[in-house]
Every structure is written in structure tokens, then in C-alpha cells.
C-alpha positions as CSV (number, residue, x, y, z in Angstrom):
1,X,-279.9,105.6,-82.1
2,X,-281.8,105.8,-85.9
3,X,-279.0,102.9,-87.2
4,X,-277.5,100.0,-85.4
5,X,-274.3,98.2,-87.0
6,X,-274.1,95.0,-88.9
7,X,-271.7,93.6,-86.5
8,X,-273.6,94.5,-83.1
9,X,-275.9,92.0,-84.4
10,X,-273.8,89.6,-85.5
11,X,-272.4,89.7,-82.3
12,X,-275.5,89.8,-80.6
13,X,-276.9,86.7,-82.7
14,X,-273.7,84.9,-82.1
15,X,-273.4,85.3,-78.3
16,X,-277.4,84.5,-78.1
17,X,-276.9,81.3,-80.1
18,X,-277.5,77.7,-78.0
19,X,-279.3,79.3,-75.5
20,X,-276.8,81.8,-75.0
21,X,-274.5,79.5,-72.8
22,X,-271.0,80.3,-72.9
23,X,-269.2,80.4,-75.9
24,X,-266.3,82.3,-77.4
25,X,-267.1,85.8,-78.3
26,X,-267.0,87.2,-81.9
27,X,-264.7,90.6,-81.3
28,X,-266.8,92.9,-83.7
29,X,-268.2,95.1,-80.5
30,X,-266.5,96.9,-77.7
31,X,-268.3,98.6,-74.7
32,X,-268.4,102.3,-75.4
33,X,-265.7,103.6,-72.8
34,X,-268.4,106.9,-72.4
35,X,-271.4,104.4,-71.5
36,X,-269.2,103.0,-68.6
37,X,-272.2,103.7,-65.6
38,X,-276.1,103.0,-65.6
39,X,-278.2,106.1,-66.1
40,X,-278.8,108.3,-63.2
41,X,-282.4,108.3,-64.6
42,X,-282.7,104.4,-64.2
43,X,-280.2,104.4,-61.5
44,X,-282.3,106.4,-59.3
45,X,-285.5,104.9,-60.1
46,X,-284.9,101.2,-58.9
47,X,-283.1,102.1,-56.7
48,X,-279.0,101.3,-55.0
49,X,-279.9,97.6,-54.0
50,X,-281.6,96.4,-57.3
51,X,-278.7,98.3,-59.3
52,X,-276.2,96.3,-57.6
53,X,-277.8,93.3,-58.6
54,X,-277.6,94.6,-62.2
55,X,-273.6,96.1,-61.9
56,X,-272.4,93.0,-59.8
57,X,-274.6,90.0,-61.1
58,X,-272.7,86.8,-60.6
59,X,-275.3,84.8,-62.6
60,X,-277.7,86.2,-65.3
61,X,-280.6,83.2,-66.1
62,X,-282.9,83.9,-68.8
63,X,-286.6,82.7,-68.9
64,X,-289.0,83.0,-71.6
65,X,-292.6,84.4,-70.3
66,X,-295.7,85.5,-71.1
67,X,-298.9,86.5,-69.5
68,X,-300.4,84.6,-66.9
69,X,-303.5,82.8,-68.2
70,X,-306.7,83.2,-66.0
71,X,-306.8,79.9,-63.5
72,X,-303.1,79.5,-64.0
73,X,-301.4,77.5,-61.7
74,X,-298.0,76.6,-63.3
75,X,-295.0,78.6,-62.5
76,X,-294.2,82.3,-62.1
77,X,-291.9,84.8,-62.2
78,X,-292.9,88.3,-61.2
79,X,-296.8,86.9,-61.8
80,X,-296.1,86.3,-65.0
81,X,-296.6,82.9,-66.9
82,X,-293.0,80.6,-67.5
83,X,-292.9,79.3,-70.6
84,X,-289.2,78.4,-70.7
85,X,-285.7,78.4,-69.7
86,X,-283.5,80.3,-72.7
87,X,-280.3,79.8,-70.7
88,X,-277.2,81.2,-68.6
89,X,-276.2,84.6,-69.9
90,X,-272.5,85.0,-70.2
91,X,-270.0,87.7,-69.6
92,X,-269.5,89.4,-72.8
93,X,-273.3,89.2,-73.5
94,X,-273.8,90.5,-70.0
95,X,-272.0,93.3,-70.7
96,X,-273.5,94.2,-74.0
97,X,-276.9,94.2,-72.4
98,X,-275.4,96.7,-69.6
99,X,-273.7,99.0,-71.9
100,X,-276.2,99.3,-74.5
101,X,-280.0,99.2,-72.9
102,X,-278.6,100.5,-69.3
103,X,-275.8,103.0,-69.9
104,X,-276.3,104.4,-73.9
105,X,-278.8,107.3,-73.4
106,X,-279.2,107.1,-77.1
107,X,-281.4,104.0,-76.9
108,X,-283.7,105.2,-73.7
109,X,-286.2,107.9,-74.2
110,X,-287.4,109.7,-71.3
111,X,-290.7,111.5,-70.4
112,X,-292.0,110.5,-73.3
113,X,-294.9,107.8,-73.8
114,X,-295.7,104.8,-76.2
115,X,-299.1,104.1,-77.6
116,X,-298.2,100.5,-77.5
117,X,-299.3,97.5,-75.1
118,X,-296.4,95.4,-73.4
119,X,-296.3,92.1,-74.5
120,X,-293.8,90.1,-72.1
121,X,-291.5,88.2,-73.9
122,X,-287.9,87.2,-71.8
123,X,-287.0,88.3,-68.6
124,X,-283.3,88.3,-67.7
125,X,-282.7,87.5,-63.7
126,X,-279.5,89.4,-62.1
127,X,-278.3,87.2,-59.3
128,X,-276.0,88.8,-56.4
129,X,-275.9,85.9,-53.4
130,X,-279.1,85.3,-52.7
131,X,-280.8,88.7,-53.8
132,X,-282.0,89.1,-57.6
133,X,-282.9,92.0,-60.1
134,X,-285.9,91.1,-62.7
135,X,-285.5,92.6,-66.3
136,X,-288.5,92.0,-68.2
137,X,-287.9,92.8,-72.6
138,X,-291.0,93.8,-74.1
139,X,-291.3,93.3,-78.2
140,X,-292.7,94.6,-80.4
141,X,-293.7,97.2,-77.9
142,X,-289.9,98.2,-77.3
143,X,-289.3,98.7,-73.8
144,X,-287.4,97.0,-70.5
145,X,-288.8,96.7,-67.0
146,X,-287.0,96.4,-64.0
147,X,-288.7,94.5,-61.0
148,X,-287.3,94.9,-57.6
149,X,-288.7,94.8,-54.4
150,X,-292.2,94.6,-55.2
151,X,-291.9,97.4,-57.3
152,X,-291.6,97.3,-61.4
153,X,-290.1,100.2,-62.8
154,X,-290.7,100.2,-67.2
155,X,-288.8,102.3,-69.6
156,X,-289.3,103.4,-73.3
157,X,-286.6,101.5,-75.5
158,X,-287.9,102.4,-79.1
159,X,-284.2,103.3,-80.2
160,X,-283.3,99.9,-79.4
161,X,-285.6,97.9,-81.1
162,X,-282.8,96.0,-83.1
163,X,-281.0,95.4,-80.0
164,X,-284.3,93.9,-78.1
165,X,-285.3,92.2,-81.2
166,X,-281.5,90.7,-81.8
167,X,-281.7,89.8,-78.0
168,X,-284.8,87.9,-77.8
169,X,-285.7,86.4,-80.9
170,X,-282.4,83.9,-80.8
171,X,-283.5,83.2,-76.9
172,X,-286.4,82.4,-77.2
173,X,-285.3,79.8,-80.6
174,X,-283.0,77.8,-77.7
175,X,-285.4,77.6,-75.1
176,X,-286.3,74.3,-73.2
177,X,-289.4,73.7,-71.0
178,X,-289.0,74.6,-67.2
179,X,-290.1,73.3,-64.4
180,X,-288.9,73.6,-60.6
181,X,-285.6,73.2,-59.2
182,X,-286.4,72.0,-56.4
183,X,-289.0,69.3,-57.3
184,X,-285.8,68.3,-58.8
185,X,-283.6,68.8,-56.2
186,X,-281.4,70.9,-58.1
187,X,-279.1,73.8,-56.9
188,X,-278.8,76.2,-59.7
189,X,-282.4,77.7,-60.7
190,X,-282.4,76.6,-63.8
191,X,-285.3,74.0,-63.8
192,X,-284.0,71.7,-67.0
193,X,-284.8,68.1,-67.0
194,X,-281.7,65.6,-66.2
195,X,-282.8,62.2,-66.6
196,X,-285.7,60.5,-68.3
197,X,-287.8,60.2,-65.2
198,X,-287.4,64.2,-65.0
199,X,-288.3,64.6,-68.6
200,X,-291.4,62.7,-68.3
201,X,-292.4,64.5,-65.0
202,X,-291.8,67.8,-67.1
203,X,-293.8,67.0,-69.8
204,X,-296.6,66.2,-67.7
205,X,-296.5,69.2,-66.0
206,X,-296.3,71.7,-69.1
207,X,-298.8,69.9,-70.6
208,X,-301.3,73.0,-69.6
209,X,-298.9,76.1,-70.5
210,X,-298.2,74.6,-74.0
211,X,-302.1,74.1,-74.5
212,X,-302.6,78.0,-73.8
213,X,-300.2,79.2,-75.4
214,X,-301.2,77.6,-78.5
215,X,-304.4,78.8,-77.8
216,X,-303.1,82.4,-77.0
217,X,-301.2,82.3,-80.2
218,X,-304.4,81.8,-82.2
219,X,-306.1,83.9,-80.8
220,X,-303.4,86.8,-81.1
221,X,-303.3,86.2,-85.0
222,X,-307.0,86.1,-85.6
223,X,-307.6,89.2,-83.3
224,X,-308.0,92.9,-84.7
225,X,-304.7,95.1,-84.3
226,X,-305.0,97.7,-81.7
227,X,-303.2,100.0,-79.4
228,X,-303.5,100.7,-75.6
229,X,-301.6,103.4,-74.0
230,X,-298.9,102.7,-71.5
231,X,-297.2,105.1,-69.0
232,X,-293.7,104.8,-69.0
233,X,-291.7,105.5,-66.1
234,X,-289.8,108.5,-66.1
């Protein structure tokens, strides 16, 4: 796809904004009736339980992450540092992200490999029951994985740069620090501070993360640009 319409990012910015929580949806996109069914290329490599996680998700939760720091001991997801909760994905931004990165063939390239290094940004949990589907969104290296079963599956998304881009930046914006459900005693795994004693139990425990990422963020700016070659999946 070599142009991406003014109103699929409007309506991607305006579905993303306040964490991307439920809102009413701005009716400038419609779901391409001929992108209706995930790509038998993706389909087939993660597999018929991890893509009924993704076709049936009852709950999408977004976290913000990045890479684990050496001696890290705060939270994970797929062994990768959480930085953040960026909210409950709704419906009509569920199926945008279905449609467009999983079902539009024009926005996947196949067989054909970046010279570009991941950098781990948001990853987008599918929840079915009690079974789950990881999709990790990579910028400014474009490009998806899917984590299932042990198993990570990555895919070349340079078409859909916009798309990624449009997705994550606003995510990220509406974030709020996480820290575990259960030391809460909460149901939904969403890890967001309720009361004051929470908060301050939070902060204290994010204290670390934030240091290194500030740290990591310094370092990334002052650091010579360069390239490392990843393999994408085919």
C-alpha cells in the first residue's frame, strides 16, 4: 500500500485517543469486505489455536514494552520489559487492526527481509477464556510478531508503516504505569492503581523501570545510527 487515507488516520487517532477505551467510533473507515479472513501465510504459521485467539478475542489489553534491561526484575510479558498499560482495545479498533495488518496482503510483504533491528514498542494481548495471543508492533522497524505457544512468529509490515505509527504513537501518549493484578487483587489484567495506597505501592515499584528507561533513552539518542539484519518469517 504506497498511500494510506487521511481518514484511516483520523480514525485510527480517534479510536486510539484516552488510551483507546471505548468510545464512539468516527465512521470514516469500513472493513474491506475482500480482507474478510487472516492470511493463509500468517494463518498457517502460528498456527489454528493462536489464530482463534486473534478471530475470537473477547478482550484485547494493550501494554507498552521495551527491552528487558540486564538484571531486570520488574514485570514481563513475552521476556520483555513492561513499561505501561495503554488500555482496553475496543471493537471497532479491534477490527481495524484485524482487517488491515492481518487480512490486507497489500501491507505484509513476504519472503522478503529488512535491514532493520526491532525495537519493541506495544504489544496487543488477544484474550479467548483463559488462553491469549501476543502481538508485539515494532516501529520504526515496521513489522508485527505474533507470540504463541513459546513460539514468536515476526512479519515484514513496511507497507503499513502509517498504520503502526498511527496505532502506537497515540498508545503509548495514554499510558499509565503497571504493576500486578494480583498484588492488587484485581480480576481483569490490567494492573492500574485504584486507591492511594495502590498508587504509592506502584510508584515504588516502577521506580527502577523509569530510571532505565531514561537511561536507555539517552543513550539511544547519543548512540551512532546503525542497522542489523533481521530474518523475517515467511
Amino acid at each position: 500500500m504506497k498511500h494510506l487515507s487521511t481518514f484511516l488516520l483520523a480514525f485510527l487517532f480517534g479510536l486510539c485517543s484516552n488510551s483507546a477505551l471505548a468510545q464512539e467510533a468516527t465512521p470514516a473507515w469500513q472493513p474491506n469486505p475482500e480482507h474478510s479472513v487472516i492470511l493463509e501465510e500468517i494463518a498457517s504459521a502460528i498456527g489454528p489455536s493462536a489464530l482463534e485467539n486473534i478471530n475470537n478475542a473477547e478482550q484485547i489489553f494493550c501494554y507498552q514494552i521495551t527491552n528487558r534491561p540486564e538484571n531486570y526484575t520488574g514485570y514481563t510479558i513475552d521476556g520483555m520489559a513492561i513499561v505501561g498499560f495503554c488500555g482496553i482495545i475496543n471493537k471497532e479498533l479491534q477490527t481495524m487492526i484485524t482487517s488491515e495488518l492481518f487480512m490486507n496482503p497489500d501491507n505484509i510483504v513476504f519472503d522478503v527481509t529488512e535491514n532493520c533491528i526491532i525495537r519493541p514498542k506495544v504489544m496487543l494481548r488477544f484474550v479467548r477464556g483463559v488462553d491469549f495471543t501476543d502481538v508485539l508492533l515494532s516501529s520504526p522497524c515496521h513489522a508485527f510478531a505474533i507470540f504463541y505457544g513459546g513460539k514468536v512468529n515476526a512479519f515484514n509490515a513496511k507497507p503499513a508503516a502509517q498504520i503502526i505509527d498511527a496505532l502506537i504513537n497515540p498508545l503509548i501518549k495514554g499510558k499509565v504505569d503497571f504493576a500486578s493484578p494480583a498484588l492488587f487483587n484485581q480480576l481483569l489484567p490490567i494492573g492500574v492503581a485504584q486507591t492511594e495506597e495502590q498508587k504509592q505501592l506502584l510508584n515504588k515499584k516502577n521506580e527502577p523501570i523509569r530510571n532505565w528507561i531514561k537511561a536507555q533513552e539517552e543513550e539511544e539518542n547519543n548512540a551512532p545510527k546503525g542497522w542489523n539484519k533481521l530474518k523475517m518469517k515467511k
